[in-house]
Backbone as ProteinMPNN parsed JSONL, in Angstrom:
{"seq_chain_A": "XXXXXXXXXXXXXXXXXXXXXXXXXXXXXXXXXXXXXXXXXXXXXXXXXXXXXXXXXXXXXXXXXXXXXXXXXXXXXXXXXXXXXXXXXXXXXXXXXXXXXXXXXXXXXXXXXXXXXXXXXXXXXXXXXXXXXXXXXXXXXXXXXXXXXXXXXXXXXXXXXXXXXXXXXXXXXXXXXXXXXXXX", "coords_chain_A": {"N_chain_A": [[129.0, 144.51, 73.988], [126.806, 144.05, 73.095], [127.366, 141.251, 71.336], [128.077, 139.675, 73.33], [125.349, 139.137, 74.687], [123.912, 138.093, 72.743], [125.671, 135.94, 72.547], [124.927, 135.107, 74.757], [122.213, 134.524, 74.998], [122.244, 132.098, 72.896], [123.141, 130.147, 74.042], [121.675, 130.169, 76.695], [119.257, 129.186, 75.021], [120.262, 126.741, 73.983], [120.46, 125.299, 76.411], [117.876, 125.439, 77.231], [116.907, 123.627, 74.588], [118.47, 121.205, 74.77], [117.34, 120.528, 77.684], [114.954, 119.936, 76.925], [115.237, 117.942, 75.187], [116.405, 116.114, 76.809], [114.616, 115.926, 78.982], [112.303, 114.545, 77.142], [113.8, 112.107, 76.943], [113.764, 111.029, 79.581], [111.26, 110.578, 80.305], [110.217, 109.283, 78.028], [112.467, 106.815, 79.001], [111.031, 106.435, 81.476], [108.299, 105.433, 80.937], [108.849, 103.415, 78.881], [110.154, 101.473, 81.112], [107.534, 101.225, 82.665], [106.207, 99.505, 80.696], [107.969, 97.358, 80.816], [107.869, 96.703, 83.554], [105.122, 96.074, 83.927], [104.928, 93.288, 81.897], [105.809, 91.688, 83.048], [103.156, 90.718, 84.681], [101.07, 88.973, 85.769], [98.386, 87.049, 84.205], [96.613, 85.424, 86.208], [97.384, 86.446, 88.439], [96.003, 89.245, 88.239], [93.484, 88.442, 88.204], [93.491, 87.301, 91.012], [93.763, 90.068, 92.201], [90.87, 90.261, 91.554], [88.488, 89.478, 93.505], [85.647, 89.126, 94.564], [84.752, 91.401, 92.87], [82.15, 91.36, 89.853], [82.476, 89.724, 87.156], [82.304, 88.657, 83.823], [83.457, 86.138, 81.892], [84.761, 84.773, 79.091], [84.755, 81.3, 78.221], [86.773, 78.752, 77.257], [84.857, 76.257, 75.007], [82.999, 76.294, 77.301], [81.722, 79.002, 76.586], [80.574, 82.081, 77.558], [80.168, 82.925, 80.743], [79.032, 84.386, 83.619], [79.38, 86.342, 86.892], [79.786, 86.491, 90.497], [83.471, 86.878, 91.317], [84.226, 84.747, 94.017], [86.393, 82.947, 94.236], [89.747, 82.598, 94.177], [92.005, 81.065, 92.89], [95.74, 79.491, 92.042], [95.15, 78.381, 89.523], [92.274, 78.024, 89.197], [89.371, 79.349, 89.373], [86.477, 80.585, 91.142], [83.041, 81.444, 90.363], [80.003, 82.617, 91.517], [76.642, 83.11, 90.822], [73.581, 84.117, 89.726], [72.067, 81.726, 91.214], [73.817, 79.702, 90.518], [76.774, 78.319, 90.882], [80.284, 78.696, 89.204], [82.973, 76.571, 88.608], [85.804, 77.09, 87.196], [88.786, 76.919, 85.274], [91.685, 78.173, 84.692], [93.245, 78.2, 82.847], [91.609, 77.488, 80.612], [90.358, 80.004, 80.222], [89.115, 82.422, 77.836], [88.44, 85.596, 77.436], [88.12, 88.012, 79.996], [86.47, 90.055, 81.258], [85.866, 92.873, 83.052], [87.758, 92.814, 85.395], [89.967, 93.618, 88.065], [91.872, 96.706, 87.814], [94.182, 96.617, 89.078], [96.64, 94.44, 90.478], [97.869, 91.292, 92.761], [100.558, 90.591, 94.015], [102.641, 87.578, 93.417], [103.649, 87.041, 96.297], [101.957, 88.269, 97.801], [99.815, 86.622, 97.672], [96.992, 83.722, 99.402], [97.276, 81.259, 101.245], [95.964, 78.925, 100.191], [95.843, 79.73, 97.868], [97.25, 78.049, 96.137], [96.234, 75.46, 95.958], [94.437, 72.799, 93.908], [92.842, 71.96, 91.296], [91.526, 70.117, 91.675], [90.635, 70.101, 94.959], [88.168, 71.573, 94.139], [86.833, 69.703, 93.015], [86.583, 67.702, 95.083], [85.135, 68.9, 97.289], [82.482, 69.095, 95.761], [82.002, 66.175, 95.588], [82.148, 65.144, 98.099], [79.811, 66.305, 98.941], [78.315, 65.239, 97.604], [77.398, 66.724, 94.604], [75.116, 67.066, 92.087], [76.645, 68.115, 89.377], [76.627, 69.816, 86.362], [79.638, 69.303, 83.599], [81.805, 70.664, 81.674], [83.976, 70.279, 79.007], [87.529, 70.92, 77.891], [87.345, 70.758, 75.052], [84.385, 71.455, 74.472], [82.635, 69.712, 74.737], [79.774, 67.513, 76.859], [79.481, 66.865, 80.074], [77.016, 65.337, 82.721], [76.665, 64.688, 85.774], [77.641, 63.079, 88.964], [80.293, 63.694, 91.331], [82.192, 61.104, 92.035], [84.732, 58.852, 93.326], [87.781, 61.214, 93.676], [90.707, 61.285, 92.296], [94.502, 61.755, 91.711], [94.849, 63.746, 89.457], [92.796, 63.266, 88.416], [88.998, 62.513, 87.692], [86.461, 60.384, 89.006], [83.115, 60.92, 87.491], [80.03, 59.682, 87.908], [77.033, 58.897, 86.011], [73.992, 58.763, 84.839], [72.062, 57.023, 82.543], [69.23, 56.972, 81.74], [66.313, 57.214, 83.709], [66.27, 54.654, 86.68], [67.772, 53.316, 84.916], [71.761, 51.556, 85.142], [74.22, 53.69, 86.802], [77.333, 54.836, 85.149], [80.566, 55.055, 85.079], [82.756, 57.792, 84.241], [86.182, 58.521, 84.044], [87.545, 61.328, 84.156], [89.732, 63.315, 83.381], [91.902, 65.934, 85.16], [92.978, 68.3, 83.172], [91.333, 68.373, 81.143], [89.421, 69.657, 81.79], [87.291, 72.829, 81.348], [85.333, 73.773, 82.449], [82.806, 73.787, 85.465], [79.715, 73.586, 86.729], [77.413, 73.552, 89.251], [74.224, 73.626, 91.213], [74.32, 75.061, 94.377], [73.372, 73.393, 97.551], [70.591, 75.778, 99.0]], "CA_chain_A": [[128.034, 143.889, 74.839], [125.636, 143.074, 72.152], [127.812, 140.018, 71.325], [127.662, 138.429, 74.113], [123.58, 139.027, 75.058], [123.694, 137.126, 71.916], [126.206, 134.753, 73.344], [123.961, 134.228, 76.782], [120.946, 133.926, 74.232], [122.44, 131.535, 72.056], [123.446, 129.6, 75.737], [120.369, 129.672, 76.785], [118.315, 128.154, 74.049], [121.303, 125.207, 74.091], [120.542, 125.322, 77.536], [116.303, 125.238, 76.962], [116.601, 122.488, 73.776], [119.041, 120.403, 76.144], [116.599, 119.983, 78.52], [113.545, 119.249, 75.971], [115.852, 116.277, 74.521], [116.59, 115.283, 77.981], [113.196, 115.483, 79.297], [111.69, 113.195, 76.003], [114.185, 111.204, 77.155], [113.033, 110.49, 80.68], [109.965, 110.301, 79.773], [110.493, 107.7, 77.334], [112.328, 105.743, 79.938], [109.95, 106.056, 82.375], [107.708, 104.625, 79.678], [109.985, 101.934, 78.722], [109.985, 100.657, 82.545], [106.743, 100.715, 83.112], [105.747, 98.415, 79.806], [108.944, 96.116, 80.763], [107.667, 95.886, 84.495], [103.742, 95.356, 83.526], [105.043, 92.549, 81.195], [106.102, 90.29, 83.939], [102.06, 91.019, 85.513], [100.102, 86.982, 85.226], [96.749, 87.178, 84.337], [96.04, 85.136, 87.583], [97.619, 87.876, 89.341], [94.947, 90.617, 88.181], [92.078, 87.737, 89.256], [93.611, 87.495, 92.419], [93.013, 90.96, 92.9], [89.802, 90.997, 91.147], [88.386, 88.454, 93.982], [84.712, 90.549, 94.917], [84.046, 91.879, 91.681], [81.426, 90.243, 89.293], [83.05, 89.052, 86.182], [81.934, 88.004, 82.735], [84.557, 85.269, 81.239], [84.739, 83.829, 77.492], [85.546, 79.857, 78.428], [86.875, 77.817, 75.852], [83.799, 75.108, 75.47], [81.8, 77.053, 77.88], [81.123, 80.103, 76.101], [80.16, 83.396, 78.437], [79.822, 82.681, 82.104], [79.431, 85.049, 84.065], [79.112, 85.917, 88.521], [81.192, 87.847, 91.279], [84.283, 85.982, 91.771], [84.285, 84.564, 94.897], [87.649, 82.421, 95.182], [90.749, 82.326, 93.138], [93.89, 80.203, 93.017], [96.776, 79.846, 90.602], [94.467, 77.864, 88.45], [90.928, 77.88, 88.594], [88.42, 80.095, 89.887], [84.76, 79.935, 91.634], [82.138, 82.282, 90.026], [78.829, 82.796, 91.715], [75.583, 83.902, 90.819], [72.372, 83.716, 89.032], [71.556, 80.813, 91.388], [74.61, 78.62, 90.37], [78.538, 78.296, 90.864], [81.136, 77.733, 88.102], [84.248, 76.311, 88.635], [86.443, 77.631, 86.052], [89.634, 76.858, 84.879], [92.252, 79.568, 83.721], [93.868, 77.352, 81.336], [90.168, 77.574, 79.479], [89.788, 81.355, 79.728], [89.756, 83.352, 76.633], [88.632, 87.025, 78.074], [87.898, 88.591, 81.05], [85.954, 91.518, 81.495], [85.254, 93.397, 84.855], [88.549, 92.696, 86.35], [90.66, 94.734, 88.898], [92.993, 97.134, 87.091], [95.266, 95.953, 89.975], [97.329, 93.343, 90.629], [98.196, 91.089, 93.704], [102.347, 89.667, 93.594], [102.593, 86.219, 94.245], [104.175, 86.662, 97.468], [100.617, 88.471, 98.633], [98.472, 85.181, 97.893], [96.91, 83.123, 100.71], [98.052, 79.768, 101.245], [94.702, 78.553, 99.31], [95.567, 79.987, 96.201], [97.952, 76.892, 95.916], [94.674, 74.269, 96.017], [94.796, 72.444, 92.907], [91.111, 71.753, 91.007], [90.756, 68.465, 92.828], [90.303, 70.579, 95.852], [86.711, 72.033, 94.304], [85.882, 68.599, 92.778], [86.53, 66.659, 96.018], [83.92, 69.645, 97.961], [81.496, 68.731, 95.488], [82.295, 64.634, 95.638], [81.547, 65.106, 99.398], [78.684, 67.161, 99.248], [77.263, 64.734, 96.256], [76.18, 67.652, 94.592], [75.143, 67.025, 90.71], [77.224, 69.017, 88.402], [77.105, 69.891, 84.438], [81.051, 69.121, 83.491], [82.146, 71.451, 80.652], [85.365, 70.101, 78.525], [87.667, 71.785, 76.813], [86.595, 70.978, 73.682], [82.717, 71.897, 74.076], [81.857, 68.51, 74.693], [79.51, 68.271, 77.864], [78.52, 65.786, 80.668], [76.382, 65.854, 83.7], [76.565, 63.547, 86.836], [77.835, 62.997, 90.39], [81.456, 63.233, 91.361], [82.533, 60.04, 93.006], [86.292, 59.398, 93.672], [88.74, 62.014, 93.424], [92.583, 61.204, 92.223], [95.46, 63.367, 91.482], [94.498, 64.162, 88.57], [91.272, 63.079, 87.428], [88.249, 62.128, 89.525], [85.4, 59.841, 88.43], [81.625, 61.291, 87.443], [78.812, 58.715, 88.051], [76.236, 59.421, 85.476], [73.319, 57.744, 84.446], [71.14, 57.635, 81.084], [67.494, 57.09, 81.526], [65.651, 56.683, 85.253], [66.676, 53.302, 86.631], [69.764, 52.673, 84.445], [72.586, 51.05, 86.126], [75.256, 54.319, 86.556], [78.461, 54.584, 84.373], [81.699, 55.89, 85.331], [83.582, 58.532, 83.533], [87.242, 58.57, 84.395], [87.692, 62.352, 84.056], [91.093, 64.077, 84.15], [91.188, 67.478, 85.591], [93.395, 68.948, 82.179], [90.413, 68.276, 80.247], [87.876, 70.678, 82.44], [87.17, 74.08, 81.391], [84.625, 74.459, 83.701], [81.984, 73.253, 85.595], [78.689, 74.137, 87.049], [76.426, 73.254, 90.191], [73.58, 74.814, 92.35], [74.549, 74.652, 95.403], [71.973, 73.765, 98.14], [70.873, 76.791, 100.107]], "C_chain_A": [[126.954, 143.153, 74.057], [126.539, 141.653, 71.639], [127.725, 139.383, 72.35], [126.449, 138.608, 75.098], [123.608, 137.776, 74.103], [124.141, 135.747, 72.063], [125.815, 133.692, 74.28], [122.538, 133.933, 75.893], [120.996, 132.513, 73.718], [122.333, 129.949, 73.266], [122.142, 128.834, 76.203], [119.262, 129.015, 76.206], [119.176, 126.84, 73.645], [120.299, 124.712, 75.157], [118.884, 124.562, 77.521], [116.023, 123.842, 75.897], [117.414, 121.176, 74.474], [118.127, 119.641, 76.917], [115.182, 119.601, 78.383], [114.089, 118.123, 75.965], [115.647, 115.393, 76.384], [115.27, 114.807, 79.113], [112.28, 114.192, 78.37], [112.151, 112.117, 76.783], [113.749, 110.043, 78.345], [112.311, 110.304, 80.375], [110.267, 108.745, 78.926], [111.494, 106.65, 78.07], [111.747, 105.405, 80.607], [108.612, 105.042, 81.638], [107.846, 103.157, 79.245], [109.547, 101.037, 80.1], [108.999, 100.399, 82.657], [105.825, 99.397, 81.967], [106.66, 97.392, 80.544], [108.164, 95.938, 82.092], [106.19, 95.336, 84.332], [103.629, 94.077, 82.697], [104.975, 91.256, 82.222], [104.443, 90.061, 84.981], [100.729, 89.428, 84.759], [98.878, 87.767, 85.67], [96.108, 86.644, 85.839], [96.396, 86.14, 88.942], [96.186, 88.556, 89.492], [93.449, 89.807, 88.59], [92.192, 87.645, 90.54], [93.024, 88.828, 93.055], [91.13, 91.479, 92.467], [88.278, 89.97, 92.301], [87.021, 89.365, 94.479], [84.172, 90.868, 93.794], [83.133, 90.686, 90.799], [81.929, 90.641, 87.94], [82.441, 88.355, 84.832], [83.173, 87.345, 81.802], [83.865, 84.782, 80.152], [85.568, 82.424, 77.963], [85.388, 78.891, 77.478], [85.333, 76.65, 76.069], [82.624, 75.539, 75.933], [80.362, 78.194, 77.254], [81.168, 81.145, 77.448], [79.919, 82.857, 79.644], [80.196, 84.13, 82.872], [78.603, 85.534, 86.297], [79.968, 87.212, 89.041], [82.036, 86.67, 91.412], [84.588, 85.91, 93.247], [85.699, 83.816, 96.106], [88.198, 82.554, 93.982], [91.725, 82.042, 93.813], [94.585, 80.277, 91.753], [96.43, 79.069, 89.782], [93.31, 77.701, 87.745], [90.099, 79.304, 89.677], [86.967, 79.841, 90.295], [84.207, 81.403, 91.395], [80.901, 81.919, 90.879], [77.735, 83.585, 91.145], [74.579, 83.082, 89.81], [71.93, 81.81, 90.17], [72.554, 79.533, 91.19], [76.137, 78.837, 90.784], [78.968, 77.665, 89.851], [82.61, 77.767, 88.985], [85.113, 76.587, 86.912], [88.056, 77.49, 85.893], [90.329, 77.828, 83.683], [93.068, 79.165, 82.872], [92.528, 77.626, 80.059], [89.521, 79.478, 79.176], [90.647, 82.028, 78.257], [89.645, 84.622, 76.193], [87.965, 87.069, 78.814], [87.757, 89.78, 81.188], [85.431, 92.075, 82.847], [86.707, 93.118, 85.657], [89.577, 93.855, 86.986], [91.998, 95.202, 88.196], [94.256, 96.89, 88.203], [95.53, 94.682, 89.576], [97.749, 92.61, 91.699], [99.117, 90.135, 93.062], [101.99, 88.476, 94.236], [102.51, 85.803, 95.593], [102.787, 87.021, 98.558], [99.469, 87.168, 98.918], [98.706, 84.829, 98.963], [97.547, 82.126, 100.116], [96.873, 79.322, 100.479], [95.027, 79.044, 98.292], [96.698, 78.875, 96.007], [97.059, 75.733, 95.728], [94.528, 73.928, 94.656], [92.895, 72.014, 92.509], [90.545, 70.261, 91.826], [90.194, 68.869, 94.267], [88.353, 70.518, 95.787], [86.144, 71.028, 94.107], [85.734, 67.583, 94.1], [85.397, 67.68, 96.991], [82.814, 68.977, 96.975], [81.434, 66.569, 95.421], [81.571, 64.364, 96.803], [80.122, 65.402, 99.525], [77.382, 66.019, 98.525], [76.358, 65.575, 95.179], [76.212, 67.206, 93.04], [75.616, 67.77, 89.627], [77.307, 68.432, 86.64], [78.747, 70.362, 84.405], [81.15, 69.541, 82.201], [83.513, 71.104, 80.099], [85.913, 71.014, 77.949], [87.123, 72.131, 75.354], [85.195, 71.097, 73.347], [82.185, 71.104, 74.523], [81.147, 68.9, 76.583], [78.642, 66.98, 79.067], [78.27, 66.19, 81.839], [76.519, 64.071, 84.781], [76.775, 63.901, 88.233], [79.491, 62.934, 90.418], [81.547, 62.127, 92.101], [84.221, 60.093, 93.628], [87.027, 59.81, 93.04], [90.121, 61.354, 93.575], [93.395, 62.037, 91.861], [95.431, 63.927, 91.003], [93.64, 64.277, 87.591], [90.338, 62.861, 88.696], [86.945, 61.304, 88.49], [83.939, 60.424, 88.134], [80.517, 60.048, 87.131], [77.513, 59.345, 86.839], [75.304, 58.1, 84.965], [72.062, 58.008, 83.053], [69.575, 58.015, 81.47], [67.285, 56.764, 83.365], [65.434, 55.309, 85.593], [68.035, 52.689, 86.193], [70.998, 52.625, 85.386], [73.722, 52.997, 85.581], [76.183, 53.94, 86.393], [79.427, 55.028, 84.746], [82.522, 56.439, 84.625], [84.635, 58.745, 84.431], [87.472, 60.369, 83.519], [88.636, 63.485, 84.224], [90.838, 65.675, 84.128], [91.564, 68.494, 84.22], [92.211, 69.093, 81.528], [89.085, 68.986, 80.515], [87.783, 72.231, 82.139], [86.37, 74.821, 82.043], [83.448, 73.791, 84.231], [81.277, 73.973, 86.927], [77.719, 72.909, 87.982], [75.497, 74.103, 91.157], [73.988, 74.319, 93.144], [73.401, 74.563, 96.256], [71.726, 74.89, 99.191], [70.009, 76.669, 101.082]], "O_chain_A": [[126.408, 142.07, 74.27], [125.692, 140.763, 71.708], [127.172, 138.289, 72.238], [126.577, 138.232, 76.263], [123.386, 136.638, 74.515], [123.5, 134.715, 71.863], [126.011, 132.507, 74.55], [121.834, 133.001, 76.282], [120.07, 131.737, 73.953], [121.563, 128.993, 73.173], [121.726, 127.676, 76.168], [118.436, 128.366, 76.847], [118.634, 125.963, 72.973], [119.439, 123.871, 74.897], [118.714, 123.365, 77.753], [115.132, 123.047, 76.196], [116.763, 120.146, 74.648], [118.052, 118.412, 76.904], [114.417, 119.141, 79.231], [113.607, 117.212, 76.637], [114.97, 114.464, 76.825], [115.075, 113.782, 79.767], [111.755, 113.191, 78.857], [111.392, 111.285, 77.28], [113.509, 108.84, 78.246], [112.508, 109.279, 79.721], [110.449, 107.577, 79.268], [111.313, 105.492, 77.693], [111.594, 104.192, 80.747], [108.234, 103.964, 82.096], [107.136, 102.153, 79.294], [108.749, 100.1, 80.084], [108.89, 99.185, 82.827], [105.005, 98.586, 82.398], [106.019, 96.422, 80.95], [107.571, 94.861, 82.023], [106.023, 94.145, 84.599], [102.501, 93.591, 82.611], [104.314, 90.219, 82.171], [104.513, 89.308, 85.952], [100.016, 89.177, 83.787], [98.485, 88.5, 86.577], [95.293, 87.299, 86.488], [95.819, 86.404, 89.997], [95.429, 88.493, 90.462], [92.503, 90.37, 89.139], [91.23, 87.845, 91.281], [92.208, 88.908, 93.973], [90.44, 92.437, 92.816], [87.168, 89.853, 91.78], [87.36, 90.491, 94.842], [82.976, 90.602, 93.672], [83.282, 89.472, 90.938], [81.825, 91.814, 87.584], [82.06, 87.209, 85.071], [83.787, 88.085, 81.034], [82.685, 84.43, 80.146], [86.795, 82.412, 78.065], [84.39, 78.351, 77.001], [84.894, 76.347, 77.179], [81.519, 75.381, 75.414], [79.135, 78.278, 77.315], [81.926, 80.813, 78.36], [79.119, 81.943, 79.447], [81.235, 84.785, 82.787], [77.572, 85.05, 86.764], [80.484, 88.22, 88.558], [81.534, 85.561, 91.596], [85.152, 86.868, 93.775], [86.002, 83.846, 97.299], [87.578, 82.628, 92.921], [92.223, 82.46, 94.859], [94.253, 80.863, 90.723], [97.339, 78.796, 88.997], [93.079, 77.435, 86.566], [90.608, 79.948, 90.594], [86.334, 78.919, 89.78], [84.666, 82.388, 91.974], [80.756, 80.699, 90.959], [77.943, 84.788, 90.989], [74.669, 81.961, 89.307], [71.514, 80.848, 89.524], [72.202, 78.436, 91.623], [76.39, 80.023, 90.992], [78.556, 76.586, 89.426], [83.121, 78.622, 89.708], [84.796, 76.187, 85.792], [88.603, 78.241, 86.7], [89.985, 78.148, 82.545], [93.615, 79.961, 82.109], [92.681, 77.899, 78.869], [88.716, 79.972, 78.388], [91.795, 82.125, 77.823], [90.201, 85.075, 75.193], [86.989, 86.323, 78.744], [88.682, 90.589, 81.252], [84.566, 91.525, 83.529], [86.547, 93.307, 86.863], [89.884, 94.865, 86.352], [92.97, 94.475, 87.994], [95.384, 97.109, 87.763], [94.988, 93.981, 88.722], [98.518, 93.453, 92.163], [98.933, 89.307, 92.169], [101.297, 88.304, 95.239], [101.866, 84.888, 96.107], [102.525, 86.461, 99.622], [98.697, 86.877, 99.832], [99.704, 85.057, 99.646], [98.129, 82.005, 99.038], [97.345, 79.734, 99.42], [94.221, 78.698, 97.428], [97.233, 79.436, 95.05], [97.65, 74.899, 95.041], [94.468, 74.957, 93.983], [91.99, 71.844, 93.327], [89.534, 69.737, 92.294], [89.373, 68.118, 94.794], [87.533, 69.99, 96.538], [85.054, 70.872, 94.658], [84.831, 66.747, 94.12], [84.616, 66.911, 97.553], [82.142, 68.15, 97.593], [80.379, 66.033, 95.082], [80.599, 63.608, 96.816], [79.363, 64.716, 100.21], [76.172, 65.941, 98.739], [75.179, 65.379, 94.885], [77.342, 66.951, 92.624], [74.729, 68.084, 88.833], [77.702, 67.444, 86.02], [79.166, 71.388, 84.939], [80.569, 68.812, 81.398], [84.407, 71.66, 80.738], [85.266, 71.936, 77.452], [86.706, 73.134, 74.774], [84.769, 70.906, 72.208], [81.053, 71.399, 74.904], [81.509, 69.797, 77.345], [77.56, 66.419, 78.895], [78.89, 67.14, 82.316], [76.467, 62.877, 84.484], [76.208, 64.878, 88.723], [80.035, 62.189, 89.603], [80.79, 62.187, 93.07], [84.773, 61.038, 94.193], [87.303, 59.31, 91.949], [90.607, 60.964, 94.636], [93.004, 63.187, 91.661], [95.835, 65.024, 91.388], [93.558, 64.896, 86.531], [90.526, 62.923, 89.911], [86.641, 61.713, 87.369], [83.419, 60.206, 89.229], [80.345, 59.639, 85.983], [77.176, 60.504, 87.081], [75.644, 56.934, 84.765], [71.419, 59.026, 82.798], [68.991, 59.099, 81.459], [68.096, 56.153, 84.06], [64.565, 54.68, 84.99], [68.912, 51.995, 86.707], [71.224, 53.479, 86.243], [73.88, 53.386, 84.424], [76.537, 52.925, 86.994], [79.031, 56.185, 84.882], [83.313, 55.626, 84.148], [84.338, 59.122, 85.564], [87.533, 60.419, 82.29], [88.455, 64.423, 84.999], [90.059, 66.39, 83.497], [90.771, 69.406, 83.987], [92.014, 70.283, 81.28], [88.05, 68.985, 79.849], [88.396, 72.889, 82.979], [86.431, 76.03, 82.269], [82.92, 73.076, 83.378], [81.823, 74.626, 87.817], [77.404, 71.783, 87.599], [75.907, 75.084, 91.777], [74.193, 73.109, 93.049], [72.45, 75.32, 96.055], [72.488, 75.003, 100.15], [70.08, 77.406, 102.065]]}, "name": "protein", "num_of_chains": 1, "seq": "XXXXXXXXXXXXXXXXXXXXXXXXXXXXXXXXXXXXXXXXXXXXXXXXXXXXXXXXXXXXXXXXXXXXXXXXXXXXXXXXXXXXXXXXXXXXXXXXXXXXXXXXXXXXXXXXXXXXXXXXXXXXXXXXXXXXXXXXXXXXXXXXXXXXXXXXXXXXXXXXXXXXXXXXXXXXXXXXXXXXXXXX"}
């Protein structure tokens, strides 16, 4: 009989290291899956859901801006606060802090998160409101939008008080963000 206690011992600790290995194992798939499915997770996703929260962004050009985010689409974003709105372009972000450890799937967006940046520049075109225009590359001009095209939109700007205004032909690729008070 003492041989085979030893037998059902021996069994049993198969039996017990078995189901260590095989546990690691799960585990480390479960693991596996959830890196491979978080991979396919777009940054504009996690702004979508971070739409409410107030937000401090690094924007190429810009530098630090920061607000609650108030709108997001699959390209740009509208920050509020301190008295101003940025329009922000997520081609120009280079981190995002404060955002929703969630995520909203494509298929959840409204129909507005399709609205392309000509959308926000043709609200402010209408409105006439005076906006500082932030490029990608740092550079930085201030004016009036005038007319909006598919892909660019004109800014009216003028030098000194009196001077005839100039027109900047302004394509939207080239915006990392831009800033207006709105009137309240």
């Amino acid at each position: 009989m003492a041989g085979e206690a030893e037998l059902f011992d021996a069994l049993d600790d198969w039996e017990g290291r078995a189901e260590d290995i095989l546990g690691r194992e799960r585990a480390w798939e479960v693991a596996e899956q959830a890196r491979a499915e978080y991979a396919s997770v777009e940054l504009v996703a996690r702004l979508m859901a971070s739409v409410g929260n107030d937000l401090a962004l690094l924007v190429r050009g810009a530098g630090r801006v920061s607000g609650s985010l108030r709108r997001c689409t699959e390209t740009w974003g509208l920050l509020e606060g301190a008295g101003q709105e940025w329009v922000v372009a997520h081609a120009s972000l280079l981190a995002v802090t404060g955002a929703s450890e969630r995520a909203v799937p494509r298929e959840a967006w409204p129909a507005s998160a399709r609205v392309g940046l000509g959308s926000a520049v043709r609200r402010l075109a209408d409105e006439r409101a005076p906006v500082r225009v932030v490029l990608a590359d740092g550079a930085g001009l201030q004016g009036t939008w005038a007319r909006v095209g598919r892909d660019f939109a004109e800014l009216q700007t003028s030098g000194e008080p009196g001077a005839l205004a100039r027109s900047s032909l302004v394509p939207f690729s080239a915006i990392a963000a831009l800033c207006h008070r709105p009137a309240r």
